[in-house]
C-alpha positions as CSV (number, residue, x, y, z in Angstrom):
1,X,-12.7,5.3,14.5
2,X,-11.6,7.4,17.1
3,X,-8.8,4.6,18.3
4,X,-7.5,4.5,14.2
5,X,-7.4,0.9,14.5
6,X,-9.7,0.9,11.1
7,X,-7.3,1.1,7.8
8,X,-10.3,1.0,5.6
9,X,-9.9,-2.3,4.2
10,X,-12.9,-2.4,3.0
11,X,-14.6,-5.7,4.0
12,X,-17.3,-4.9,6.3
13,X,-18.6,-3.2,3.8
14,X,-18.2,-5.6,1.2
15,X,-19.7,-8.6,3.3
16,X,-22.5,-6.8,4.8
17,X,-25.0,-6.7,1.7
18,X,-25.6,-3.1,2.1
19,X,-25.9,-2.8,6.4
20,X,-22.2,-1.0,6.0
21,X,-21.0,1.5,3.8
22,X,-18.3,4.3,3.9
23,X,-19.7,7.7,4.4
24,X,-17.6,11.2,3.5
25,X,-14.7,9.6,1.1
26,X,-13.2,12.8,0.4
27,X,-12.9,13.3,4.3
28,X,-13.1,11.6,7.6
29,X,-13.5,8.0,5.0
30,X,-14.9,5.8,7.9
31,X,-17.1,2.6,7.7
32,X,-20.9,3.6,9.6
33,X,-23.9,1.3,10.3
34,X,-27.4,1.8,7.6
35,X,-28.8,-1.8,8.3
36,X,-29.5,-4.4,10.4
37,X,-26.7,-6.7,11.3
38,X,-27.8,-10.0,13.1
39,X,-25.2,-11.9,15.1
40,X,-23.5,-14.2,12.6
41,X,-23.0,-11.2,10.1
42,X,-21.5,-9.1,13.2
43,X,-19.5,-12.3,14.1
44,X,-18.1,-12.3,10.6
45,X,-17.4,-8.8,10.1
46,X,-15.6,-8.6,13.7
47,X,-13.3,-12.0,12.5
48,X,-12.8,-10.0,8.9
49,X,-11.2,-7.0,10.3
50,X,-7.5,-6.8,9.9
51,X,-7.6,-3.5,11.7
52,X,-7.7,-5.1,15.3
53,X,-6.3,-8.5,14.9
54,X,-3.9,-10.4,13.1
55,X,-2.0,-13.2,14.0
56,X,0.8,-13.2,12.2
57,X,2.9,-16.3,13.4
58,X,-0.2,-18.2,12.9
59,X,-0.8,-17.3,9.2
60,X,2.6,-17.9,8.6
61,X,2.5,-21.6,9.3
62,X,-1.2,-21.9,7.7
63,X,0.0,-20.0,4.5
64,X,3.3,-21.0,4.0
65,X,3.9,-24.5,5.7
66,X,6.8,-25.1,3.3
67,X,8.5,-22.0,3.1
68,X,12.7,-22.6,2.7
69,X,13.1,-19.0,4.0
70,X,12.3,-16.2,6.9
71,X,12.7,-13.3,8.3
72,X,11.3,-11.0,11.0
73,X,11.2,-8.1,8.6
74,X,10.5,-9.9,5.2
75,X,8.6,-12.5,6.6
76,X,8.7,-16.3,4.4
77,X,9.8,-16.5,0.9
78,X,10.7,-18.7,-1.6
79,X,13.4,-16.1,-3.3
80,X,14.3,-12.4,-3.7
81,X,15.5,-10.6,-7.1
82,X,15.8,-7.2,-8.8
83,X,13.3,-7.0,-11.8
84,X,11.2,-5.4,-14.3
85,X,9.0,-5.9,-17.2
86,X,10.2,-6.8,-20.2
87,X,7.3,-5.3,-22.4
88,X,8.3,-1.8,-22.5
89,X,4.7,-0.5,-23.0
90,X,4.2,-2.5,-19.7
91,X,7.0,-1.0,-18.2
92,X,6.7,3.1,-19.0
93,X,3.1,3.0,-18.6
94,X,3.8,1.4,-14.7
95,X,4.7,3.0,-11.2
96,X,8.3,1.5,-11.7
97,X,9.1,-2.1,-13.8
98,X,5.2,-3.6,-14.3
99,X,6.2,-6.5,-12.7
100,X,2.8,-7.3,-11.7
101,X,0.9,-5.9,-15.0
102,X,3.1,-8.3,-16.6
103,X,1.6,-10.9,-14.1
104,X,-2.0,-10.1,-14.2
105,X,-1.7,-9.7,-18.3
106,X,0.3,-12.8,-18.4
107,X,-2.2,-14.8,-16.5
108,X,-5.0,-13.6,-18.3
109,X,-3.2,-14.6,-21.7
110,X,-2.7,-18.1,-20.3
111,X,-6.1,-18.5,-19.2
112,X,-5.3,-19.2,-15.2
113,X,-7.3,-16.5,-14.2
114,X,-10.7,-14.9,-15.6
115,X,-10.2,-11.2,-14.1
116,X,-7.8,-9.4,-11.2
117,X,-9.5,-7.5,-8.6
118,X,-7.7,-4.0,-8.4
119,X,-8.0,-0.5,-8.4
120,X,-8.3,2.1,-10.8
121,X,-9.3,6.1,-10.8
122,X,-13.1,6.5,-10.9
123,X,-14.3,7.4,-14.8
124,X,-17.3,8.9,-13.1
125,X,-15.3,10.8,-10.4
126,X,-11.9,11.1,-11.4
127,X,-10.4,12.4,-8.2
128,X,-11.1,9.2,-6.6
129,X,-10.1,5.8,-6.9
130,X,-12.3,2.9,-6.8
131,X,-12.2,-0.9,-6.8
132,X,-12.9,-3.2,-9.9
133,X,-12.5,-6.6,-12.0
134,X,-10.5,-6.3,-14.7
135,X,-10.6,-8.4,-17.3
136,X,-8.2,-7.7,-20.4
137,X,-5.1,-6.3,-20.9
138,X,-6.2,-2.5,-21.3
139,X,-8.6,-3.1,-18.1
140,X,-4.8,-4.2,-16.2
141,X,-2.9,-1.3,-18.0
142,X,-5.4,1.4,-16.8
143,X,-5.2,0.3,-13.3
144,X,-1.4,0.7,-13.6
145,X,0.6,3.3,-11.6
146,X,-0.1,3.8,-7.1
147,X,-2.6,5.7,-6.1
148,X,-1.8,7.0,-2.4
149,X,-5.0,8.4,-1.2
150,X,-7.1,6.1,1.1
151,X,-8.6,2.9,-0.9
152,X,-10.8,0.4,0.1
153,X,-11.0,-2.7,-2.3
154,X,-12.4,-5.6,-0.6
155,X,-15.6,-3.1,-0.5
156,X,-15.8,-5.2,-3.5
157,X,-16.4,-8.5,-2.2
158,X,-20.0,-8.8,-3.1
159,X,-19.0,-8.4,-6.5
160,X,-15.9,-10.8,-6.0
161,X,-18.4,-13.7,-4.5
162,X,-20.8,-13.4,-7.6
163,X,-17.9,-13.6,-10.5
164,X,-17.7,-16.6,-12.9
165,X,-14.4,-17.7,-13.0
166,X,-10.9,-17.5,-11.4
167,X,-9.2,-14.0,-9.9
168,X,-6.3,-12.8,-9.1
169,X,-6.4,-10.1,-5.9
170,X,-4.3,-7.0,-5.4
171,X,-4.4,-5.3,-2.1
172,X,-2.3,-3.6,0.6
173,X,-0.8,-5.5,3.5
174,X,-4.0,-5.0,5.7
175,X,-6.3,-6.0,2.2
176,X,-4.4,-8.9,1.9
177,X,-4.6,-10.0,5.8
178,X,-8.3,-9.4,5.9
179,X,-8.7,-11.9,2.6
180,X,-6.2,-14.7,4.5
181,X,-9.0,-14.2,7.1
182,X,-11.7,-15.1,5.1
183,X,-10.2,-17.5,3.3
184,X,-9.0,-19.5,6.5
185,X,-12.9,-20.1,7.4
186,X,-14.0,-20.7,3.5
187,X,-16.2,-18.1,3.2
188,X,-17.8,-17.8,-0.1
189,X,-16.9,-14.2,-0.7
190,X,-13.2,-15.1,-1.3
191,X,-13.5,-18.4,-3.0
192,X,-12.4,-17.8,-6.4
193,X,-9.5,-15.7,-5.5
194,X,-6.7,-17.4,-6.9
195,X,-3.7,-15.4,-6.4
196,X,-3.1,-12.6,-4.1
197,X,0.1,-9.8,-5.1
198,X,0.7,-6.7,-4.2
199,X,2.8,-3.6,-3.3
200,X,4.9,-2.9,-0.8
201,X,3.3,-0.4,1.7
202,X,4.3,2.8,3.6
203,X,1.4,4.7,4.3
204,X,-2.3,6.1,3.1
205,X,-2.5,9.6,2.6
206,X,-6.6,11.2,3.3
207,X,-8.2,13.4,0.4
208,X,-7.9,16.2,2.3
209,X,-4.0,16.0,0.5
210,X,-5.3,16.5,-3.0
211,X,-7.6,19.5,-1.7
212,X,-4.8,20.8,-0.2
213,X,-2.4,20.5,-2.9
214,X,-5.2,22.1,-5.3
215,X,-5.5,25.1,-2.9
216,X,-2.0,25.7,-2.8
217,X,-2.6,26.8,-6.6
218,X,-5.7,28.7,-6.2
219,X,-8.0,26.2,-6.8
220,X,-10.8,25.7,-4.7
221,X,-13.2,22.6,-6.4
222,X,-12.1,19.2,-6.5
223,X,-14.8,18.8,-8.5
224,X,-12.5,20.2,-11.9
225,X,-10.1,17.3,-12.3
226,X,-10.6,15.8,-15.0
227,X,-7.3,13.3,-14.7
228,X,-5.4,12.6,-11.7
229,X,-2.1,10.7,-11.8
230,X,0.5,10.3,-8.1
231,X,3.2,8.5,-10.3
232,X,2.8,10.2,-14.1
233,X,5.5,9.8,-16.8
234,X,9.1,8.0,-16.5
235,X,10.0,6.6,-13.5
236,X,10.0,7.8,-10.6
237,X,7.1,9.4,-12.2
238,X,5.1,12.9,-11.1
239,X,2.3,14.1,-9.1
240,X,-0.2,15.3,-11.9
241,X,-3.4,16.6,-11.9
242,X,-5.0,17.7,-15.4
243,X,-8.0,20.1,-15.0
244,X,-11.4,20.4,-17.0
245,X,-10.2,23.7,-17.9
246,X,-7.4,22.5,-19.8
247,X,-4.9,23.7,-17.2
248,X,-1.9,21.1,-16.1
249,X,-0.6,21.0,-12.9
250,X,2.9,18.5,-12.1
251,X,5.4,18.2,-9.2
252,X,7.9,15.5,-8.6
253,X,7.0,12.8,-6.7
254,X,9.9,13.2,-4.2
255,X,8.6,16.9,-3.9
256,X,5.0,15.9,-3.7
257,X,5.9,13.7,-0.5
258,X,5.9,16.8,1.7
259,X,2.1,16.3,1.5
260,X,2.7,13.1,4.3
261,X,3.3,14.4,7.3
262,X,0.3,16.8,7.1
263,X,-2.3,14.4,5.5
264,X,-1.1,10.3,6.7
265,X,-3.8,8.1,8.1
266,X,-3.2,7.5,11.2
267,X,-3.9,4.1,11.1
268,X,-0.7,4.0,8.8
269,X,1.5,4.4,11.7
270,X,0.4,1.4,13.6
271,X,0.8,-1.1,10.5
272,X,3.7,-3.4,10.8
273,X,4.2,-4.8,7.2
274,X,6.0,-3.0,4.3
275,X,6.6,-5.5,2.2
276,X,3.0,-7.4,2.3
277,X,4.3,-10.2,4.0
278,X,0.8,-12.5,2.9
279,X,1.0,-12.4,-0.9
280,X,2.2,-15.1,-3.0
281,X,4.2,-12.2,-4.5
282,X,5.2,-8.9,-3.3
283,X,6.8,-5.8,-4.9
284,X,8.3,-2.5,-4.8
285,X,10.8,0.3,-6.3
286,X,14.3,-1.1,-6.1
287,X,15.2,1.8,-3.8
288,X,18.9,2.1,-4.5
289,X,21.1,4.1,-6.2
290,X,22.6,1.8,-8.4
291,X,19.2,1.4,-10.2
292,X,17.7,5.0,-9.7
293,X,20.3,6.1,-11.9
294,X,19.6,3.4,-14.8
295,X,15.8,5.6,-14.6
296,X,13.0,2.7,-16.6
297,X,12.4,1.5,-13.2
298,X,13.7,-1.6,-11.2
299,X,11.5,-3.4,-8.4
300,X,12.7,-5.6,-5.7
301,X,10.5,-8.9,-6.3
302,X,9.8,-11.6,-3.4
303,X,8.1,-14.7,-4.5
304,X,6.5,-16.2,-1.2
305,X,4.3,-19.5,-2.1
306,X,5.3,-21.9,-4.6
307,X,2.5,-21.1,-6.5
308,X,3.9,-17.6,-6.3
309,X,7.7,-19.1,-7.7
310,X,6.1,-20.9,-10.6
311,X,4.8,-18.1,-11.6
312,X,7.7,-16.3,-11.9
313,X,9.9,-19.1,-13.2
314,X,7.4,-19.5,-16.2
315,X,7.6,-15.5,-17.0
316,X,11.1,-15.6,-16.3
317,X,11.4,-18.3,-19.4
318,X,8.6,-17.4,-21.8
319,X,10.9,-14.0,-21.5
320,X,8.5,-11.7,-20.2
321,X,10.2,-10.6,-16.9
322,X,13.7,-10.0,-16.2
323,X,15.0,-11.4,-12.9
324,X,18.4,-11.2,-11.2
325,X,19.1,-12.7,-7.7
326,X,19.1,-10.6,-4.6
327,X,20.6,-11.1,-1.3
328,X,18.4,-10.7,1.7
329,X,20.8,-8.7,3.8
330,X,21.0,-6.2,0.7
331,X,17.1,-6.7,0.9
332,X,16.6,-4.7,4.1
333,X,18.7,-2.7,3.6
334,X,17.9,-1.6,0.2
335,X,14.4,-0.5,2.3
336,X,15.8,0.1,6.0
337,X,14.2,3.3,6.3
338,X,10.8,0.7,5.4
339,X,11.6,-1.6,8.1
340,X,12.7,0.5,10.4
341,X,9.6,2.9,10.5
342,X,7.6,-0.8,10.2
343,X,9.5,-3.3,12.4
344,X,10.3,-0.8,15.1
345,X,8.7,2.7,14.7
346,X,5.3,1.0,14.8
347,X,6.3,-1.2,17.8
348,X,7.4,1.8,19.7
349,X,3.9,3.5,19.0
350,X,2.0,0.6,19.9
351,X,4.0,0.2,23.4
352,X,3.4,4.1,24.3
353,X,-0.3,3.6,23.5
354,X,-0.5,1.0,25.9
355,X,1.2,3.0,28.4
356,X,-1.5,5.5,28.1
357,X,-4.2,2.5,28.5
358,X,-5.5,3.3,24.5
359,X,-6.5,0.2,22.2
360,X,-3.7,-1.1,20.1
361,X,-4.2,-4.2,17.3
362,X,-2.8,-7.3,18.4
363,X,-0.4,-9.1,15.5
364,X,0.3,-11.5,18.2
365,X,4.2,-10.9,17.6
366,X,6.1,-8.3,18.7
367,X,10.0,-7.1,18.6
368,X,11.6,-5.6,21.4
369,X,15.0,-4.0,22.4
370,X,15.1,-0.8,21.1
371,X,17.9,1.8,21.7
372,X,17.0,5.0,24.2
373,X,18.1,6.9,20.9
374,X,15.3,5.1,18.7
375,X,12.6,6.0,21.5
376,X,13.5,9.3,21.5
377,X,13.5,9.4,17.9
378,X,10.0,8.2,17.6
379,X,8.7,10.6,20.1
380,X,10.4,13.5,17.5
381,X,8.4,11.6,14.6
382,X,5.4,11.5,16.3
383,X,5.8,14.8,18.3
384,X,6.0,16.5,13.9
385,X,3.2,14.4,12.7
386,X,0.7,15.8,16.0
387,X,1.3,19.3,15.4
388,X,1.9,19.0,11.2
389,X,-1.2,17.4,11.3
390,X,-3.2,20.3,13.0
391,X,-5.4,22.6,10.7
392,X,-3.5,25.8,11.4
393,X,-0.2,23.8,10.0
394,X,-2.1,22.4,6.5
395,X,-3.3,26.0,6.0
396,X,0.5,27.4,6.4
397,X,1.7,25.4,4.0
398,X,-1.3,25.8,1.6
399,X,0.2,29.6,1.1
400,X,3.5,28.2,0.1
401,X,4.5,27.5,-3.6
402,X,4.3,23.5,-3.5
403,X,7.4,23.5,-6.2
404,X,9.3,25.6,-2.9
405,X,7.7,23.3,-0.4
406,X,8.6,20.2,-2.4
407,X,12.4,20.9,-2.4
408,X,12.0,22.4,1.0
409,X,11.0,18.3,2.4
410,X,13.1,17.0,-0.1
411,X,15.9,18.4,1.5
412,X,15.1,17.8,5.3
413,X,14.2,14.8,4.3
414,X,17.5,13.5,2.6
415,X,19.5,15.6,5.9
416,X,17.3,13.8,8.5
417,X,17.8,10.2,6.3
418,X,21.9,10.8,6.9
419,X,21.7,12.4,10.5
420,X,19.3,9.0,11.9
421,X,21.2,6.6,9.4
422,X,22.8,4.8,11.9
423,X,19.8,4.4,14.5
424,X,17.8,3.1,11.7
425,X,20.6,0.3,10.7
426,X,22.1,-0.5,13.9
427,X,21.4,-4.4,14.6
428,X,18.9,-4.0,11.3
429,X,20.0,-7.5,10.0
């Protein structure tokens, strides 16, 4: 734990029948040992974990033999559009366009899969989120929306192995590398996954942001949230947190980022895919201002195995989905603040961790050539995360309205986004 290599994928829990489980969720959130583990079962959970290894060249050619396209920041793919649902009840109860709802519903409606593996917020426990197989369209719709707090699905995988029938899977980039694993040696746990989509990632936020965010309005108890929501309402959607006492609490998404810097996952930081570069789809916000103004929501859609493509083409014409062409050059740089803090940031971190003789994951590729003004602007990055992340920092800002606060980062943000502008794109494509 201490060397943050573990992004709480989930699967050593999930393939250990009970020896591993995840203690304190709403804190530290790491994997510990309960049971015995004999060697083959060690042997397995050491191959399963994404955290420390990941080959990424060589799941390339095993995944995606065929593939007409690549790139170092995209990875392969078959093509690239802007989208969005179609079914507006799909689409406004989503995080942006409901591209994949529409999937998930749409493959469940014409019977090529039995359930999706996802994630939802706990009924039991409503501040957290949990893993499950749904299996109808109001199972796919409540699972809707991001949920930015640390998640572990393929804890799951007991459940997965055991299912009758065919699954889709929906997971974050090191979710989805940890299943490729598994499914490169056959192992029985992932066998009827089907189809694997998911989000674009940035980074995992710890509990101790929602506790945090509660205090900053007085309230002590986790425990009284009745509903929690990071993307509620119309697009781009609010942070929203509805109490047991009836009482409402909402900030703007863009406002409720200033919660990153003082509560990211480490581990976030070392991950070098944003846009999930092992799904047979993968999507995200179409990050531009050309759609942001249109408000619904717009995604930027990359279909990356043919099965992925067919999939799309069929939606496309039974007119469920919407899809329009998209350069790859436009792409990146729709998300070059993604790729840069991905594609380079993380590279940079990696290389001063090894200079300092600390364990670093192996993707067995890596990009070079940065400018002296990129270095030093990763040392600022990392240099605000150190000291934001201390507990005298998160208690500072606890005293602060988070509707001030929110406008405050906004603004610092959107300043610091012009002033490194062209560090970020310079030799970007």
């Amino acid at each position: 734990m201490k060397s943050h290599l573990c992004n709480r994928c989930g699967s050593c829990v999930g393939l250990s029948d009970g020896s591993v489980r995840f203690k304190d969720k709403t804190g530290s959130y790491g994997p510990e040992i309960v049971g015995k583990i004999d060697d083959e079962l060690a042997g397995k959970l050491w191959y399963a974990c994404s955290g420390q290894y990941f080959d990424f060249p060589e799941f390339r050619k095993k995944i995606f033999p065929d593939s007409p396209s690549f790139h170092i920041y995209t990875g392969s793919y078959q093509n690239i559009y802007i989208g969005f649902s179609k079914d507006e009840e799909i689409r406004q109860n989503a995080a942006s366009d409901g591209i994949i709802s529409s999937i998930l519903i749409y493959l469940l409606e014409k019977k090529e899969i039995d359930g999706a593996v996802t994630l939802r917020m706990s009924p039991k426990e409503p501040w957290m989120n949990e893993p499950f197989i749904a299996t109808n369209k109001n199972e796919i719709l409540d699972a809707a929306q991001s949920k930015y707090t640390i998640n572990s699905v393929n804890e799951i995988l007991a459940e997965v192995k055991n299912f009758q029938g065919k699954l889709a899977y929906i997971g974050l980039p090191g979710q989805v590398q940890s299943i490729r694993k598994l499914q490169s040696i056959n192992d029985p746990s992932v066998r009827n996954i089907k189809y694997i989509f998911g989000p674009f990632y940035g980074n995992t936020l710890h509990f101790s942001s929602i506790i945090s965010f509660l205090k900053s309005y007085g309230i002590n108890d986790y425990h009284d949230i009745k509903k929690l929501y990071f993307r509620y309402g119309e697009w781009p959607g609010n942070m929203r947190i509805e109490l047991k006492n009836g009482q409402i609490i909402e900030l703007k998404k863009f406002h409720a980022n200033y919660l990153i810097p003082f509560h990211i996952l480490k581990n976030s930081l070392f991950c070098t895919d944003l846009s999930n570069e092992f799904t047979d789809i993968s999507v995200d916000d179409a990050w531009s201002s050309v759609y942001e103004e249109r408000g619904n929501g717009f995604s930027l859609v990359i279909s990356r195995s043919l099965n992925g493509q067919k999939i799309l083409d069929k939606m496309k014409k039974d007119g469920r989905i919407d899809l329009m062409p998209f350069q790859i050059n436009k792409a990146i740089e729709m998300h070059s603040h993604g790729y840069d803090l991905k594609k380079r940031g993380a590279f940079i971190i990696i290389k001063f961790r090894k200079w300092t003789n600390k364990i670093v994951p192996d993707y067995g590729y890596t990009i070079k050539g940065f400018s002296l003004k990129r270095y030093l602007m990763e040392i600022l990055i990392s240099f605000m995360f150190l000291i934001l992340g201390t507990k005298i920092a998160r208690w500072s800002v606890e005293q602060l309205s988070p509707k001030f606060i929110g406008k405050v980062f906004e603004n610092a943000r959107t300043k610091w986004k012009k002033s490194t502008r062209k560090i970020k794109r310079q030799n970007l494509n």
